[in-house]
N, C-alpha and C positions, 0 to 999 in steps of 0.2 A: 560982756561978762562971760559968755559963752565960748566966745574966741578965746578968752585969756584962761579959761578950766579945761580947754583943749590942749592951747599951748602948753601949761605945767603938766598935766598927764604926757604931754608928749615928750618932754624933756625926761622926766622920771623915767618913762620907757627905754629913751635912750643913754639914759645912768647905770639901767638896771643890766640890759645888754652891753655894756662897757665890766662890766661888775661881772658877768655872768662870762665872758672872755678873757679877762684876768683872771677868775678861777680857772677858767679851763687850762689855759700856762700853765699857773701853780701846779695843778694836778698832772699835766704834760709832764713839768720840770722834777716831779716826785718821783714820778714812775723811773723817768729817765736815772735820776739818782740811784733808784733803787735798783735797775739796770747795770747800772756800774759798779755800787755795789758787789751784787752776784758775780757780777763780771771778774771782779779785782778777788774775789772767795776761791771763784773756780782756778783764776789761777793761782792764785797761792798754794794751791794743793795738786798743782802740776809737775811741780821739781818732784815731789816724792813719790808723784806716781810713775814719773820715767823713770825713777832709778828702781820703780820697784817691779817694770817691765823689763830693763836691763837684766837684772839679775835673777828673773825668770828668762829670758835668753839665754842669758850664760849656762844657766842649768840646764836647758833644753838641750842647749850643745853638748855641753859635757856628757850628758846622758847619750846622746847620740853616738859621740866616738866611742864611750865606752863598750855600745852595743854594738858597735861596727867590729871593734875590735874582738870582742867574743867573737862573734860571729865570723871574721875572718879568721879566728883560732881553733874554732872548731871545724873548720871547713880546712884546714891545713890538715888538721889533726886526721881530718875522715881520708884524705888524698891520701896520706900520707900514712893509714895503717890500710893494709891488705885484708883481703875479705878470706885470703887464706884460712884453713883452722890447722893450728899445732897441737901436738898431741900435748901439751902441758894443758892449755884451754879445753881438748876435747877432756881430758883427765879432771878438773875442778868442774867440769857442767857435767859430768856421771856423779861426782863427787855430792856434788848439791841437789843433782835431783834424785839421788838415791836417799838421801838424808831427809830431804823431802818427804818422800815415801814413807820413808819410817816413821815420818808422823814428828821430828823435831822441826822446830817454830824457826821463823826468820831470824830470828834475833841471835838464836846458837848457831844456825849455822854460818851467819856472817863469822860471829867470832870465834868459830874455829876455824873459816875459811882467809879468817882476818882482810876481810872485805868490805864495803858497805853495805846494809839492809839493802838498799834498791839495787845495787846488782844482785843479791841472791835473789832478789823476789820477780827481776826481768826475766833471772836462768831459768827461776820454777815456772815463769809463766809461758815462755819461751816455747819449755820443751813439752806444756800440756797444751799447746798450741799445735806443737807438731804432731803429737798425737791423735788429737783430734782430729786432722786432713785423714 
């Protein structure tokens, strides 16, 4: 009687470890699912992130000849004026900074000099720069 309530305990043991191995599959074969899942998410949302690193490329570039291209225009430009002064130039920087003097604002003398603000206010700063030395 002893031997046979051993036996059934021992069977049920090895029910319960058969029982306890199959769950562990199931739970394996979940994860794994759920793995692919993710998997099959991420890529689906891959098309639209190439195209949307393309076209920050594209812009990168564009931005970059853009800047190349000032930059090679202004560097033409600088070759290509003389550090010369003419008396037309020396005559509109007496001009500005004598107006200066006077006490009238950026703003008038551009527009009687019919120039931009920032060059009259480089000329005024220019020449109290030189004075300063």
């Amino acid at each position: 009687m002893i031997f046979a309530l051993e036996l059934s305990s021992l069977s049920s043991f090895a029910w319960s470890s058969d029982a306890l191995v199959i769950g562990l599959l199931v739970l394996a074969v979940a994860c794994q699912a759920w793995c692919l899942h993710l998997t099959r998410v991420s890529l689906a949302a891959l098309p639209a992130l190439e195209e949307r690193v393309g076209r920050l490329t594209r812009s990168v570039a564009l931005l970059v000849d853009t800047t190349e291209g000032c930059f090679e225009a202004v560097s033409a430009q600088l070759v290509r004026s003389d550090d010369t002064v003419t008396p037309r130039r020396q005559q509109r920087q007496r001009r500005v900074v004598g107006a200066a003097k006077r006490g009238r604002t950026v703003s008038q003398i551009a527009a009687d000099e019919d120039v931009a603000e920032g060059e009259v206010a480089l000329r005024v700063r220019m020449a109290q720069d030189l004075q300063a030395r």
